[in-house]
C-alpha positions as CSV (number, residue, x, y, z in Angstrom):
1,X,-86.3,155.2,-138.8
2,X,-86.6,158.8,-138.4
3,X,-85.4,160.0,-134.9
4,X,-88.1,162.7,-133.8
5,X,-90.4,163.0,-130.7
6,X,-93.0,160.9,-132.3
7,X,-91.1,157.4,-132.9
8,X,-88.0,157.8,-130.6
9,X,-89.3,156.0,-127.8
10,X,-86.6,155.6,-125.2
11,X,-83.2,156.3,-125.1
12,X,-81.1,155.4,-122.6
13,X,-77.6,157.5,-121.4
14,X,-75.1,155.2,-119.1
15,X,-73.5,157.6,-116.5
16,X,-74.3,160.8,-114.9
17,X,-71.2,163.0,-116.2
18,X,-72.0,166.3,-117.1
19,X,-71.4,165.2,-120.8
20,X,-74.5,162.6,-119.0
21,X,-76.5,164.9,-118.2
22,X,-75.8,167.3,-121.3
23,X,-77.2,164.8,-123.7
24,X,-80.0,163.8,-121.7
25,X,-81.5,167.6,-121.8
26,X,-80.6,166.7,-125.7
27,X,-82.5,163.6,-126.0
28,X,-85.7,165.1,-123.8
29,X,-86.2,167.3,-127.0
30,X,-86.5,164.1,-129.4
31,X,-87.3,160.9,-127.0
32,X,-90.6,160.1,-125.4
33,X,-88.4,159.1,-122.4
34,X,-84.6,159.3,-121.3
35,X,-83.3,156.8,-118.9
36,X,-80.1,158.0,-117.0
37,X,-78.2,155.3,-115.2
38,X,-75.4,156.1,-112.6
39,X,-73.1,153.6,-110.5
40,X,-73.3,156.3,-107.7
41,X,-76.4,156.9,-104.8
42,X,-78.0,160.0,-105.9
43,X,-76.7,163.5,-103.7
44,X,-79.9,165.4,-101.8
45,X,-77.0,168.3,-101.4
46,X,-74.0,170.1,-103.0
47,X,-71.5,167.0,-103.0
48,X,-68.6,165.7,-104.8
49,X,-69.6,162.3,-106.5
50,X,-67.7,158.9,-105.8
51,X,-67.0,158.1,-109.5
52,X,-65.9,161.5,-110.3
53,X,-62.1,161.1,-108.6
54,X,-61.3,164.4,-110.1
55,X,-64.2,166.5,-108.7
56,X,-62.8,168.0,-105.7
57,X,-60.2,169.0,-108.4
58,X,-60.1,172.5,-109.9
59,X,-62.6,173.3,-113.1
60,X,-63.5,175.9,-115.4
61,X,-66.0,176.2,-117.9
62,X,-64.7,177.8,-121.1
63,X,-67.2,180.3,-123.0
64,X,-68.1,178.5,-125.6
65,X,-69.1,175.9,-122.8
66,X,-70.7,178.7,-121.4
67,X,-72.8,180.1,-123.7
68,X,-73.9,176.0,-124.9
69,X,-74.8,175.4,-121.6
70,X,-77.3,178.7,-121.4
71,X,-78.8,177.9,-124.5
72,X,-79.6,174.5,-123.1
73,X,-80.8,175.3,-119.9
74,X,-82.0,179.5,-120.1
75,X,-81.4,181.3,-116.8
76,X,-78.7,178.8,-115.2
77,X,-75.4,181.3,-115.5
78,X,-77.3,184.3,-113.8
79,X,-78.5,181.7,-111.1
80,X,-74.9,180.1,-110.4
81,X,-73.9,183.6,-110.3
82,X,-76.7,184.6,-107.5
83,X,-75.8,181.4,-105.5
84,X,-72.0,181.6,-105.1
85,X,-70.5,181.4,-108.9
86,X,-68.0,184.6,-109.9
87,X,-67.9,186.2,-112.9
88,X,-64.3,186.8,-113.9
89,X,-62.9,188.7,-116.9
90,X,-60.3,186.6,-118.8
91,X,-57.8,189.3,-118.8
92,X,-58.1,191.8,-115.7
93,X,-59.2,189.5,-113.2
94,X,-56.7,186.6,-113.8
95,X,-53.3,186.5,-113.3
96,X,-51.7,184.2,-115.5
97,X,-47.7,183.3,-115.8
98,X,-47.1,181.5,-118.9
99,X,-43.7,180.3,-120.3
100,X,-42.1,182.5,-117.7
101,X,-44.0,185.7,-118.7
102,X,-46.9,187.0,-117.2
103,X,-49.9,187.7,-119.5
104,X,-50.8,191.5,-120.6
105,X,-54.2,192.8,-117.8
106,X,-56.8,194.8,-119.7
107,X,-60.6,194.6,-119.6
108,X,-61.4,191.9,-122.6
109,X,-64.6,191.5,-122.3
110,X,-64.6,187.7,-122.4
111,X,-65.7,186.7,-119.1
112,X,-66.0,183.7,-117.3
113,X,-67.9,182.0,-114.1
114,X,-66.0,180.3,-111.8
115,X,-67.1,178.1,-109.0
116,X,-66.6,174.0,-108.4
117,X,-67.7,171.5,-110.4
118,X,-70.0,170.1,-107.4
119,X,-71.8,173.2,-107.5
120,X,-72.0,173.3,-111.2
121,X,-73.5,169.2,-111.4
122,X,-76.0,170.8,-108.9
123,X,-77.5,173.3,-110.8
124,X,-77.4,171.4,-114.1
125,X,-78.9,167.8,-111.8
126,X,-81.6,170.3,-110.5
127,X,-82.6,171.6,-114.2
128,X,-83.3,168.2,-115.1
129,X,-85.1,167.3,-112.7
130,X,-87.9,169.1,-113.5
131,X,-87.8,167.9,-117.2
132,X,-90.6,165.3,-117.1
133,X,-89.4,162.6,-119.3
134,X,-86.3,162.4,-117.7
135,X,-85.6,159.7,-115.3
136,X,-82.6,159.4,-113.6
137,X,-81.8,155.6,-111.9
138,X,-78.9,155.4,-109.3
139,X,-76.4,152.7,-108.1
140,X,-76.9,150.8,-112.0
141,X,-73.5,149.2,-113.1
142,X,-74.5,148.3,-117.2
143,X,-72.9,144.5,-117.8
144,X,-73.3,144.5,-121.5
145,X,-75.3,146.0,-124.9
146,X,-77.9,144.0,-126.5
147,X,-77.7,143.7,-130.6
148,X,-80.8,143.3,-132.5
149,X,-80.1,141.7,-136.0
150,X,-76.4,141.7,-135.5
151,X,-76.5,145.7,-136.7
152,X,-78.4,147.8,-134.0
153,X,-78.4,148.3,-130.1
154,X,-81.7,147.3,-128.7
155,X,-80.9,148.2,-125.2
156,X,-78.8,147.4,-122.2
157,X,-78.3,144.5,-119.6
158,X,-77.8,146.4,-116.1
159,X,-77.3,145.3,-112.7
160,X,-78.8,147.0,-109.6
161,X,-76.6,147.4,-105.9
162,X,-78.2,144.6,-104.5
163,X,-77.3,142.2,-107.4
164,X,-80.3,141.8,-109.9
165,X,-79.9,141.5,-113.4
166,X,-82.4,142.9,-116.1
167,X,-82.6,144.2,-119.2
168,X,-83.7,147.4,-120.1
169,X,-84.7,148.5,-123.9
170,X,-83.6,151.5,-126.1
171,X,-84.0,153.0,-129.5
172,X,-80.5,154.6,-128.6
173,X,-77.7,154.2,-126.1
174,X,-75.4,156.8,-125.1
175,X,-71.9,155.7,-123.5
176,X,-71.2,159.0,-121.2
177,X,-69.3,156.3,-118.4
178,X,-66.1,158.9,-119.0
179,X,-63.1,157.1,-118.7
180,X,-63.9,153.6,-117.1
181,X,-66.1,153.7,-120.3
182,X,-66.2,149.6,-121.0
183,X,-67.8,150.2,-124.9
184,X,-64.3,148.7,-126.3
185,X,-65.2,145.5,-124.1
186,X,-68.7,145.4,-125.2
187,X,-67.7,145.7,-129.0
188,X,-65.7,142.5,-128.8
189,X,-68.2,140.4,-126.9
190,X,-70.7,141.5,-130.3
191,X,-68.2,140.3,-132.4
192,X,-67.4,144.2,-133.6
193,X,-63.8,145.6,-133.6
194,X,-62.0,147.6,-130.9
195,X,-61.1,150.8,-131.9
196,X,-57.9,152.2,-132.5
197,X,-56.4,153.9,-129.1
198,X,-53.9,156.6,-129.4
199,X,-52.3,157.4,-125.7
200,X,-49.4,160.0,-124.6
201,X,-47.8,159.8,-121.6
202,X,-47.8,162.8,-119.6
203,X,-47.9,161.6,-115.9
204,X,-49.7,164.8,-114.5
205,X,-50.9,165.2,-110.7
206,X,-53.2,167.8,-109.3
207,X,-53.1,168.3,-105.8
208,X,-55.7,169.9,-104.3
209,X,-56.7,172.2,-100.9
210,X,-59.5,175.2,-100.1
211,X,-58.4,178.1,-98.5
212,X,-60.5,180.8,-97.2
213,X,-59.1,184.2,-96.6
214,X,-56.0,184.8,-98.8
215,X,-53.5,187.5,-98.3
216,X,-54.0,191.0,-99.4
217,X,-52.2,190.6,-102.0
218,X,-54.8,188.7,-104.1
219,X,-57.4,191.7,-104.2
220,X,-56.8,192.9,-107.4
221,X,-57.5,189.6,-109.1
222,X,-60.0,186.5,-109.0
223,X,-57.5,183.8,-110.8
224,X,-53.3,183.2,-111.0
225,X,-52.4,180.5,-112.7
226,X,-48.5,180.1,-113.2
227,X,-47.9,177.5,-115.6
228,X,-44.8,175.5,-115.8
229,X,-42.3,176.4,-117.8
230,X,-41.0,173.4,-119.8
231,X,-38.2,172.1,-119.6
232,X,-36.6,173.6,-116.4
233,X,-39.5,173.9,-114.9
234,X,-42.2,170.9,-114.8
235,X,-44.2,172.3,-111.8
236,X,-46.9,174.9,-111.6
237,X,-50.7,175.9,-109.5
238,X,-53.6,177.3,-109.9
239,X,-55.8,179.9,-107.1
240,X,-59.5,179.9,-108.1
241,X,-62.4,181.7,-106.1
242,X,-65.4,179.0,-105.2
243,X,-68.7,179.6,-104.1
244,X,-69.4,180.7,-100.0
245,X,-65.7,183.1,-100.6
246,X,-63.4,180.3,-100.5
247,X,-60.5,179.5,-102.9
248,X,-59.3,176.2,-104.1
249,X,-55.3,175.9,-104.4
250,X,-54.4,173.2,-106.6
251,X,-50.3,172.4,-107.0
252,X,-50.0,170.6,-110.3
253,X,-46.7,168.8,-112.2
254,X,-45.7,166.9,-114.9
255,X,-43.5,163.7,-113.7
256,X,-43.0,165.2,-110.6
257,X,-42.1,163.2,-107.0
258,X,-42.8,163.1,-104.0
259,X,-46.1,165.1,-104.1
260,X,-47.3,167.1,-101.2
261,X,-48.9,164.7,-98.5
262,X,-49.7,167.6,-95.6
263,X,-50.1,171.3,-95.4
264,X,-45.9,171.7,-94.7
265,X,-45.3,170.1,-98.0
266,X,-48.2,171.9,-99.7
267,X,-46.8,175.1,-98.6
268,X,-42.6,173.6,-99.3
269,X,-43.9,173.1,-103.4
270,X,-45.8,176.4,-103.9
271,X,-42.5,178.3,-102.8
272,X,-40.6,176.2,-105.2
273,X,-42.5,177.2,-108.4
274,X,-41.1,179.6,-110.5
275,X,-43.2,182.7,-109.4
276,X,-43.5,183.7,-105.9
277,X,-47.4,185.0,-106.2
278,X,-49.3,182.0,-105.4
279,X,-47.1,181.1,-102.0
280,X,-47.0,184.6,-100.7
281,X,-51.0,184.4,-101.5
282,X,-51.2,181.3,-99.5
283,X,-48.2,181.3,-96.9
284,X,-50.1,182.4,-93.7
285,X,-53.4,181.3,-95.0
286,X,-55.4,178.6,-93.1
287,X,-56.2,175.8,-94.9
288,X,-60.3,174.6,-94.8
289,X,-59.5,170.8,-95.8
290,X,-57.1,168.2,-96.4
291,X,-55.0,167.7,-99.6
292,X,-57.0,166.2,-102.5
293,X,-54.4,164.0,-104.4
294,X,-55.6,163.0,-108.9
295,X,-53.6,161.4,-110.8
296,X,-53.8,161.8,-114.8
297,X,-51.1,159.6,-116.6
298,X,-52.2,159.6,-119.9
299,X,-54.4,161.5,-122.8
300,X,-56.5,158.9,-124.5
301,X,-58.2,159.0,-127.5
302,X,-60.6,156.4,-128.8
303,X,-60.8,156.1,-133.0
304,X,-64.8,154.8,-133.3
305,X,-64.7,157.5,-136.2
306,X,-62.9,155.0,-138.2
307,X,-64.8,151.8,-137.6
308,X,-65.9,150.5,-140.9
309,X,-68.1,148.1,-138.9
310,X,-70.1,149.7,-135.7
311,X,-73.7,148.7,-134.5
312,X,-76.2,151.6,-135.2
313,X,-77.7,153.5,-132.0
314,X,-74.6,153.7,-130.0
315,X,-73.2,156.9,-129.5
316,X,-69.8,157.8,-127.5
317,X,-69.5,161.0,-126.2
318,X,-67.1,163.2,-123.4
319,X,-63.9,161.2,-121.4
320,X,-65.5,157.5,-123.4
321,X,-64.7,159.0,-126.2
322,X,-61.3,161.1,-125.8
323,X,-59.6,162.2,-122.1
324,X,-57.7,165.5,-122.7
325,X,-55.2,167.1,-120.3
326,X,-57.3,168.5,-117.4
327,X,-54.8,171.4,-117.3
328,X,-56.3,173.2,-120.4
329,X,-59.8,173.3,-118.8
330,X,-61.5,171.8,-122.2
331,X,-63.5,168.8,-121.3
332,X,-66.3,169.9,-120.0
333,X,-66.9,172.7,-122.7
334,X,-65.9,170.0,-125.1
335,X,-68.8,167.8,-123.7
336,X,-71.4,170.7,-124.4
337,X,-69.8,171.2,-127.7
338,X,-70.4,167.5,-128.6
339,X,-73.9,167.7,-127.4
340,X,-75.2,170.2,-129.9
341,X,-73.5,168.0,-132.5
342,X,-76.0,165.1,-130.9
343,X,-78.9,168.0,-131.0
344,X,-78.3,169.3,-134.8
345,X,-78.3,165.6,-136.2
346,X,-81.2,164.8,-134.4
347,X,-83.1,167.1,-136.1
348,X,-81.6,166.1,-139.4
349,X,-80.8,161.9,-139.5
350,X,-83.0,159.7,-141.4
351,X,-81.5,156.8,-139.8
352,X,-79.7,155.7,-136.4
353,X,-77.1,154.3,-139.0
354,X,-76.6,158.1,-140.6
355,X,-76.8,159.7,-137.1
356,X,-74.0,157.1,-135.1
357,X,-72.0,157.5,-137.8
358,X,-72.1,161.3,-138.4
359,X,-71.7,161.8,-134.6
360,X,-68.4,159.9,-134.1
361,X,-67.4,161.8,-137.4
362,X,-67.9,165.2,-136.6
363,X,-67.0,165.3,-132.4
364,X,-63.7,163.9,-134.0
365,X,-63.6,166.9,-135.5
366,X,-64.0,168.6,-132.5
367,X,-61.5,166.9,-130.5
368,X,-58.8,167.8,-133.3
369,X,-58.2,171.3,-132.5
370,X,-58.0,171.0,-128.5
371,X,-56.3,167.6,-128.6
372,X,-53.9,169.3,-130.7
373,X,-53.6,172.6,-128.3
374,X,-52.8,170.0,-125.5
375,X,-50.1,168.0,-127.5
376,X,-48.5,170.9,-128.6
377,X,-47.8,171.4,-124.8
378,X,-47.5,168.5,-123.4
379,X,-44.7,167.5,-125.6
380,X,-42.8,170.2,-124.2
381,X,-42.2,168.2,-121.2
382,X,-39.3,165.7,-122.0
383,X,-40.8,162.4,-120.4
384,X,-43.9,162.9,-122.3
385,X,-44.7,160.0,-124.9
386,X,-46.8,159.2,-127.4
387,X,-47.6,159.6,-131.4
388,X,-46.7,163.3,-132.2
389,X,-48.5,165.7,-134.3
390,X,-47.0,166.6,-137.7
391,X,-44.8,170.1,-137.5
392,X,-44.6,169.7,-134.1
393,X,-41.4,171.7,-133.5
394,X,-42.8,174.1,-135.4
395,X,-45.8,174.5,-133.8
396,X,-43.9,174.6,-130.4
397,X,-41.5,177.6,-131.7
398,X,-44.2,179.4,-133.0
399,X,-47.1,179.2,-130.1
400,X,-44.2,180.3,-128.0
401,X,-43.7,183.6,-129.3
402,X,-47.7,184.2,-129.4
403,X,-47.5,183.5,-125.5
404,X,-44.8,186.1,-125.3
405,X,-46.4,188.4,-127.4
406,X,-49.4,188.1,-124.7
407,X,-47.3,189.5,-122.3
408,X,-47.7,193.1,-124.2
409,X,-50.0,192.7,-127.2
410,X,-53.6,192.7,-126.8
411,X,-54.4,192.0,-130.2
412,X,-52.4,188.8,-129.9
413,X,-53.8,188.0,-126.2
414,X,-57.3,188.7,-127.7
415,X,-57.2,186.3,-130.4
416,X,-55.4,183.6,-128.1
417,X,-58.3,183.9,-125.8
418,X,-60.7,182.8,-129.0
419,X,-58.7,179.8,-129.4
420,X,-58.1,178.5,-126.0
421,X,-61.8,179.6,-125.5
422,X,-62.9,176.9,-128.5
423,X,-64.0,179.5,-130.2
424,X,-62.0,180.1,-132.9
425,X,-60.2,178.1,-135.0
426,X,-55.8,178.2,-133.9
427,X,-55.2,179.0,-137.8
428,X,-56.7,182.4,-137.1
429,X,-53.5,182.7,-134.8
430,X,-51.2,183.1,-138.0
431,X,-53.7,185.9,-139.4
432,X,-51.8,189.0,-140.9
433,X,-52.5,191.4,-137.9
434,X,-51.9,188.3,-135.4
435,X,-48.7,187.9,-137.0
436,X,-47.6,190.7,-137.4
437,X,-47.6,190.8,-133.4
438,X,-46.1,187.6,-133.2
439,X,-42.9,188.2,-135.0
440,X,-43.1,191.7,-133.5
441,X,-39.1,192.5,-132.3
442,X,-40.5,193.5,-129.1
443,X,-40.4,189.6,-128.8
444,X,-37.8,186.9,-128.2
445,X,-37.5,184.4,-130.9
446,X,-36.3,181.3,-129.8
């Protein structure tokens, strides 16, 4: 079956993510119609969703999310940014502690747009809205996949709110359900495999308040971000600008207790982290809403890659596929990453067998390098377990010193952007010029 305009009839997406609604815009290109289904009553306004428990949590789109999401809907950045979004260089507007050093300020040129993730879904949900074969169904809960032949999805079984059961055909089903993702479930009841699962234990918590007016202080930058400083320190926060000139304050740690319940407490565990900036920006600030509490306990990484035996049409993609630490701002960048892999093989698979397993192969791929960037951190943190990468001390000695040769090398800053940015590859980190910086005497080699 070849999947083009002409003879892919329906495909159907389960869950309105934004790695959802990212393959949908992919799938209006190739399917004479896409079916969205989501658990949650649709929002008529700016809202946080019910079955997105992080999303009054802080966000950030990295570039190369940036510039995927652009291509995919023209326009969008330059209308977030007339709406409310800020555009923030990397370097000089951002304040950012790291390892106990804070990162070298010069104009980088990378820039970002910064805003919350309610406002983001909005302008994405109102782009496809317009698209005419896209139909988006609300308060659907999907009980099971149908098999054809014992090889291929033909479709779903969902259930409405008030209770009715149907069944609803597909040439393609995309699982974008994020982390209550059920797929391993659904896989046994066909008589398939689970996949392998690969957790580590990090035990994270955001906690989370908006702020308007800030002190002084904070004029000469959009962002701070201190990040802890494993192993003394397991704490750390984040100031971010939103849209309407409001900030969002999120305290963060890693197997931290008790967490902050009330503004006293909020205000008790920013003066405890390491650098004094984000308290003194906050301290006689008054708060706009209560504290926002999200738990993250574990980075999980679903295998379908390696399935020998997997029914063609059924593509994983975003959180069902692989949760990364929130604190490196990748999944959402990650989920527009894996959609042009979904766009690229549509153009070019012969067969829903070639094209599911292609997919699975090369967003793998992706995942490696920031599921690797997260370990390499995470680890740092004693109670953190799990499989560990190979070379991991090395890797953990050596990423070290390019932090603190970002305190005072811009080469090294510049090129540490690229990576964290998902757009270049972290072997370019141990480049001759990068190196060179990196073992530079101006730095302390642990």
């Amino acid at each position: 079956m070849s999947l083009n305009r002409m003879e892919g009839k329906r495909a159907i997406v389960i869950g309105g993510s934004i790695a959802g609604k990212l393959s949908a815009r992919v799938l209006s290109d190739f399917f004479e119609e896409v079916i969205v289904l989501e658990k949650d009553q649709k929002n008529d306004s700016i809202a946080i969703r019910k079955g997105v428990p992080q999303g009054s949590q802080g966000h950030v789109l990295l570039k190369s999310g940036e510039e995927l999401l652009e291509e995919l809907f023209p326009g969008i950045i330059a209308e977030m940014v007339k709406e409310g979004s800020t555009v923030s260089d990397f370097s000089s507007d951002l304040v950012w502690f790291h390892h106990g050093c804070r990162k070298i300020s010069f104009d980088s040129g990378l820039s970002i747009i910064q805003q919350s993730r309610s406002f983001l879904e909005w302008h994405i949900q109102k782009r496809l809205e317009i698209i005419p074969n896209i139909d988006f169904r609300y308060g659907c809960t999907v009980k099971k996949l149908l098999l054809k032949d014992n090889k291929e999805i033909s479709g779903i079984t969902l259930e409405k709110h008030d209770g009715r059961q149907m069944n609803l055909s597909g040439d393609l089903v995309v699982d974008a359900s994020g982390a209550a993702s059920l797929t391993p479930k659904w896989l046994e009841e066909l008589g398939f495999k689970k996949p392998k699962k690969t957790e580590v234990k990090v035990d994270l918590f955001y906690a989370s308040m908006i702020f308007g007016k800030l002190a002084d202080a904070t004029a000469n930058w959009h962002s701070l971000l201190v990040y802890p400083n494993p192993p003394k320190q397991s704490r750390g926060g984040t100031i971010s600008p939103l849209e309407g000139n409001r900030h969002l304050v999120t305290l963060l740690g890693y197997g931290v207790e008790p967490l902050p319940n009330d503004h006293l407490s909020f205000l008790q565990y920013a003066k405890n982290l390491d650098q004094p900036d984000l308290y003194e920006a906050i301290k006689t600030a008054v708060p706009e809403s209560g504290i926002e509490i999200y738990r993250f306990p574990a980075l999980r990484r679903f295998h379908y890659d390696k399935l020998k035996q997997f029914p063609a049409g059924l593509l994983v993609i975003g959180d069902s596929f692989c949760r990364i630490d929130p604190v490196f701002a990748q999944g959402m960048s990650i989920a527009a990453m894996e959609a042009e892999v979904l766009r690229k093989l549509l153009k070019s698979s012969k067969t829903k067998e070639k094209l599911t397993k292609d997919f699975h192969r090369k967003i793998s791929k992706i995942i490696d390098i920031p599921w690797l960037i997260a370990l390499t951190e995470d680890f740092r943190f004693r109670h953190a377990t799990g499989e560990k990468p190979i070379g991991l001390s090395f890797l953990q000695r050596y990423v070290k010193n390019v932090v603190l040769a970002c305190s005072h090398n811009q080469t090294v800053y510049s090129q540490f952007m690229k990576v964290l940015h998902l757009k270049a590859h972290p072997v370019s980190l141990f480049n001759p010029a990068i190196l060179a910086g990196v073992l530079s005497s101006k730095n302390k080699i642990e």
